[in-house]
C-alpha positions, 0 to 999 in steps of 0.5 A, spaced: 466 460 588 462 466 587 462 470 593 467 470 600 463 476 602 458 472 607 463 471 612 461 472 619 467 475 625 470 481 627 474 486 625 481 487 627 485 494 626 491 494 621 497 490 625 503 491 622 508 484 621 513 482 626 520 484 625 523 477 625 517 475 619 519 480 614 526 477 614 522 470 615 525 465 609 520 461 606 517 468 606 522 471 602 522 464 598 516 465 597 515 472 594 521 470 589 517 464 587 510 469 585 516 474 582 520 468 578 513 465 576 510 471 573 514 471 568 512 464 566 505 465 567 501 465 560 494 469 563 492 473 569 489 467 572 494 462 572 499 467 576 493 468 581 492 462 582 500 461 584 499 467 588 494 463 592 497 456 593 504 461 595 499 464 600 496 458 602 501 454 603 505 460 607 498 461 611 495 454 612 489 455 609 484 451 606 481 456 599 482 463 597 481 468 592 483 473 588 479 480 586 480 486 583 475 492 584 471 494 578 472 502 576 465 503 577 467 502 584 462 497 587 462 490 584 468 485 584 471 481 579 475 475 580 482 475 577 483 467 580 480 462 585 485 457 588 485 450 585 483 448 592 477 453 592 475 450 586 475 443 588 472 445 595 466 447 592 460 443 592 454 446 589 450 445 581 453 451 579 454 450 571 459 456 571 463 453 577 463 446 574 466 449 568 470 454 573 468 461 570 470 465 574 465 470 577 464 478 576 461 483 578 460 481 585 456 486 589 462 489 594 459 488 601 459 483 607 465 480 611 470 481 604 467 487 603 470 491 608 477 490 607 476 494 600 471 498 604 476 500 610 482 499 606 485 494 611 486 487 613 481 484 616 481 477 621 474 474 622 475 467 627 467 467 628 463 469 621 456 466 625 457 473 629 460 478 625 455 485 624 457 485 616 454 478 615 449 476 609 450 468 608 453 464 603 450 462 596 449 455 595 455 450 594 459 455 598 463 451 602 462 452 610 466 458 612 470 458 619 475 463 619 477 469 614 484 473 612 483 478 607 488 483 605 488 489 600 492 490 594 494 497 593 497 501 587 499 508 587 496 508 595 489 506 592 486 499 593 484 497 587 484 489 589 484 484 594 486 475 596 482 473 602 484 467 606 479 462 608 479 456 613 485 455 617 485 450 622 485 454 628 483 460 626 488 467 624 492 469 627 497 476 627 502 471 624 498 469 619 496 476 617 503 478 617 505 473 612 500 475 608 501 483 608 508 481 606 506 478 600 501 482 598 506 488 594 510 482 590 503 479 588 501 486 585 507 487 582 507 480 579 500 482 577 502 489 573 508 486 571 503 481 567 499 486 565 505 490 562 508 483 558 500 482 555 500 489 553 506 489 550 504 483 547 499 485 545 501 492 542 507 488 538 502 484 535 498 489 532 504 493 530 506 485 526 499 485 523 499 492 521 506 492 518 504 485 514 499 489 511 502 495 508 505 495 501 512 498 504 518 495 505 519 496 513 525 496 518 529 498 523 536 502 524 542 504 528 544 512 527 549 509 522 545 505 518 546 498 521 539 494 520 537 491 527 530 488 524 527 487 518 519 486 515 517 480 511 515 484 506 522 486 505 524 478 505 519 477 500 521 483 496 529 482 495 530 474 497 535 476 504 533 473 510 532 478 516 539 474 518 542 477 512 539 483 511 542 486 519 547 491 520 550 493 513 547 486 510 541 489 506 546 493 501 546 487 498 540 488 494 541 496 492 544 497 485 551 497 485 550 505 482 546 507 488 549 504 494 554 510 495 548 514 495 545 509 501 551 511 505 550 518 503 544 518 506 545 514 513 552 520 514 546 525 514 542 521 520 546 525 524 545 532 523 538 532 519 531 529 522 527 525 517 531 522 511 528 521 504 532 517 498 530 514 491 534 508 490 534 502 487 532 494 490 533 488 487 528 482 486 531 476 489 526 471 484 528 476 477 533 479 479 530 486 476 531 493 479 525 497 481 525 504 483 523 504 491 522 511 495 526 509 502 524 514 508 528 514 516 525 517 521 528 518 528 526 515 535 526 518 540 528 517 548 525 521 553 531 526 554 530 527 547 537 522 544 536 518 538 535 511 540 533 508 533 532 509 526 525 507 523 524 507 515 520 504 510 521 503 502 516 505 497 515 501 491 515 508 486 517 503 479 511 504 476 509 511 478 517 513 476 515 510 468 509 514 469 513 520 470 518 519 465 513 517 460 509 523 461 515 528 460 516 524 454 509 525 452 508 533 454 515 533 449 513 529 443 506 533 444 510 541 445 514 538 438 507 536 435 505 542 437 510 546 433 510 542 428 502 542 426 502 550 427 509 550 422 504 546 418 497 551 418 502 557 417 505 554 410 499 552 408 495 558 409 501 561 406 500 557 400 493 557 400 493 565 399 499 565 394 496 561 390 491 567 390 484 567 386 477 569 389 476 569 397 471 564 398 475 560 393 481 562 399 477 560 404 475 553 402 482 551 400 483 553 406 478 550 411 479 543 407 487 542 408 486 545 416 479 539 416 484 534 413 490 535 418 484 535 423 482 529 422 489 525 422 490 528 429 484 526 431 486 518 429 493 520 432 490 522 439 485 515 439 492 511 439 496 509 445 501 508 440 500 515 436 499 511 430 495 511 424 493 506 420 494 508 413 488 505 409 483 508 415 487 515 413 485 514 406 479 512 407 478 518 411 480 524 406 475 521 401 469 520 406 472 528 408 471 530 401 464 527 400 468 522 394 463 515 395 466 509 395 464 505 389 465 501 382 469 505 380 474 506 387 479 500 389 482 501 394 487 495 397 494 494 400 497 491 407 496 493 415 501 500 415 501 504 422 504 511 421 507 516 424 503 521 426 508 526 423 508 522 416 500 521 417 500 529 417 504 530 410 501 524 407 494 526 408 495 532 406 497 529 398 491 525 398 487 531 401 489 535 394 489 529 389 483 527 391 480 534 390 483 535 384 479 528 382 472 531 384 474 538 380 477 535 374 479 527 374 476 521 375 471 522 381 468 527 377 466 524 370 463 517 370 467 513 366 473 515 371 476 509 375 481 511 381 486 505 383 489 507 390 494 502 392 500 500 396 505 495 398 512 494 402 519 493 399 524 491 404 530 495 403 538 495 406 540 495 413 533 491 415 528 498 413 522 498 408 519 503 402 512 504 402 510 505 395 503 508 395 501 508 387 494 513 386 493 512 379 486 514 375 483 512 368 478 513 364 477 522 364 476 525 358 481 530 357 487 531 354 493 531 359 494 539 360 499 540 365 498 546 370 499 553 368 502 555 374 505 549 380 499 550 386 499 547 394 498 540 392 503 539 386 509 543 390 507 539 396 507 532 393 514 534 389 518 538 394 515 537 402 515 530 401 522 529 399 524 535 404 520 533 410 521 526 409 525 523 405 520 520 400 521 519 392 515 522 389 512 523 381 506 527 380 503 526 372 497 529 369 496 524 364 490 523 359 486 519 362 488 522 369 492 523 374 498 518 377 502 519 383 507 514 387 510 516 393 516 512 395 517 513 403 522 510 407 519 506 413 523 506 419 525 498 422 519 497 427 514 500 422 516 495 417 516 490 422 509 491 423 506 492 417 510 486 415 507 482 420 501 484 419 501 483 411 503 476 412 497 475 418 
């Protein structure tokens, strides 16, 4: 029905109920009954439509509706009509035959002066009533109206309007009426309250399934009273298992005197913050979680709950230490790169000659440890591969790959450490080659080897062989013992612990250097030897 305002009729002032109807039984059996079902009723409509069979059973009434003033002021929208509303109507209306409810009625005509006047209004002769405006098509006819206000906070915010009694309204029936209408507007609010704290608790669900943290909630000394699905996925417990001081059982047995530590401060400290560690429930592996309570307060200030979240910072904690690992191993290399460039200046400029000589010795040895750090840095691992490092230091020099050059051996990663010293010796024989040995004269052939030996204790030597023929000369030992010589004779075996002999033969040079491998680096070149 899509309007009761075109109602005809006299208005009549505001009465008030008889003493004995206030009291009347079925009465207050039936406001129990609109407070007992608020509480079942699933929407607005439902509890109004038992707001109305109450009425209209209370009032002998055949059809009524519920309406609520819109905060423009002017228009109605129905909250409900009664199931006999419904049935009474008889026009085409596909929105009545489908029961939607009518909104944004123009509030005036007969209906209209109860929220206008703000006052029950009894019309028994609607033909002849000054507010009349007729009634729409389908309405059913109107012989008698009851409309009462509803009021919030002293304001009217709504109305129920009684039509058709047998014999027409009396202050009996608007009595009954006005004692119903406080319990239909708390019943009405009531429901408005639970939706809404329906409402809110479902996107506070939704919000919580959708964030990373573990949430839950707590009493003052740590026992859980709740506990979110991602904590459940997470540690395997239940929220059964997990309440009161259950969730312990998922932090590590070393942090768990930590967690009471931290629940023994709630009661002096606002927030609190922990790093602890929870088991998975499907692996069984700990990872490191960043645990945070925040009190909750009720008006007078108290600490009612406790709500916290946990943090997942595994991966972020490794990252750290993997970082703090790295700033170490990069101040250690640091140290160690200028403890080099110190000794080879120092050598450099001991070993004396013209300054431009100095300087070129010098800048090749500095161009050398260059280009191992560059390959060192390139690496996740810091590693570099010895036969790029080779390879390298005779690009680095000028030294043409060809005929007379071999170079082979299996996969070998070295430390960045190793690699420097290591670069260094083939940095000075290989200039030592151009000058006076085998890249120098035509008919020289320089063979640069390697291989694996496995030694005790599951280590391995690398042997690398540099050995050059075909130079025309007589094998003259140095006058003096220069950078190179000293370095592959006495750095190596001091820094690390390699085996080396160095022989100016005729024909040319030959060199083997025996450096220990450590048990992973063997493993690797083996594996990669084998591949």
């Amino acid at each position: 029905m899509t309007d009761l305002a075109p109602l005809d009729g006299h208005a009549w002032p505001p009465a008030s109920p008889p003493g004995s109807m206030s009291r009347d039984a079925h009465v207050l059996a039936g406001i129990n009954r609109i407070l007992q079902e608020a509480l079942r009723a699933s929407t607005e409509e439902e509890l109004g439509r038992l707001c109305l069979e109450v009425a209209e059973d209370l009032t002998g009434a055949a059809f009524s509706f519920f309406g609520e003033r819109r905060t423009s002021h002017d228009r109605l929208d129905h909250i409900a009509i009664s199931e006999r509303g419904w049935r009474s109507y008889s026009g085409d209306d596909p929105d009545f035959s489908q029961r939607q409810l009518p909104n944004g009625m123009k509030i005036h005509g007969i209906f209209g002066q109860v929220i206008l006047q703000d006052r029950s209004l009894i019309v028994n002769d609607p033909t002849s009533h000054p507010s009349r405006i007729g009634l729409p098509d389908g309405h059913p006819a109107l012989h008698n109206f009851l409309g009462v206000p509803l009021r919030r906070d002293g304001e009217t915010f709504a109305m129920f309007a009684l039509g058709n009694h047998p014999t027409g309204f009396t202050e009996r029936e608007r009595a009954i009426a006005e004692e119903l209408a406080p319990a239909i507007v708390q019943a009405l609010l009531r429901k408005r309250a639970e939706v809404a704290s329906r409402a809110s608790q479902r996107r506070l669900l939704t919000l919580i399934g959708g964030i990373p943290q573990l949430v839950w909630t707590a009493t003052r000394d740590g026992q859980w009273t709740w506990a979110s699905p991602q904590w459940v996925a997470m540690t395997g417990l239940s929220v059964e298992e997990s309440l009161g001081h259950g969730w312990l059982v998922a932090v590590h047995p070393d942090d768990r005197e930590a967690a009471r530590r931290f629940w023994a401060e709630a009661s002096d400290r606002g927030d609190l913050a922990m790093e602890g560690r929870l088991r998975q429930g499907q692996s069984g592996r700990y990872r490191w979680f960043k645990t945070r309570a925040t009190p909750v307060h009720d008006d007078h200030g108290a600490v009612v709950e406790w709500f916290g979240t946990s943090t997942d910072i595994d991966d972020l904690r490794r990252l750290r230490e993997r970082q703090e690992t790295l700033v170490a191993e990069l101040q250690h290399r640091v140290r160690n790169i200028l403890t080099i460039v110190r000794s080879i200046f120092t050598r450099t400029v001991e070993s004396g000659g013209p300054i431009d000589e100095i300087s070129d010795h010098f800048r090749g040895r500095l161009d050398s440890l260059a280009r191992t750090q560059v390959v060192a840095t390139q690496t996740r691992s810091g590693r570099v591969d010895l036969e790029n490092l080779i390879r390298d230091e005779l690009l680095g020099v000028g030294a043409i790959e060809d005929e007379r050059l071999a170079i082979g051996g299996p996969d070998v990663a070295l430390a960045a450490d190793t690699a420097e010293s290591v670069g260094l010796a083939i940095h000075e024989l290989t200039t030592n080659a151009l000058k006076y040995g085998a890249l120098r004269h035509a008919g020289g052939r320089l063979s640069i080897t390697w291989k694996i030996e496995p030694k005790s204790d599951r280590k391995c030597e690398l042997i690398v062989k540099w050995d050059e023929t075909g130079v025309p000369a007589m094998p003259v030992p140095p006058v003096r013992q220069g950078f190179g010589t000293e370095l592959i004779r006495e750095a190596l075996p001091y820094g690390l612990g390699a085996r080396t002999s160095l022989e100016f033969r005729g024909g040319g040079v030959l060199c083997v250097m025996s450096l220990p491998l450590p048990g992973d680096d063997a493993g690797l070149s083996n594996r990669s030897a084998e591949g």
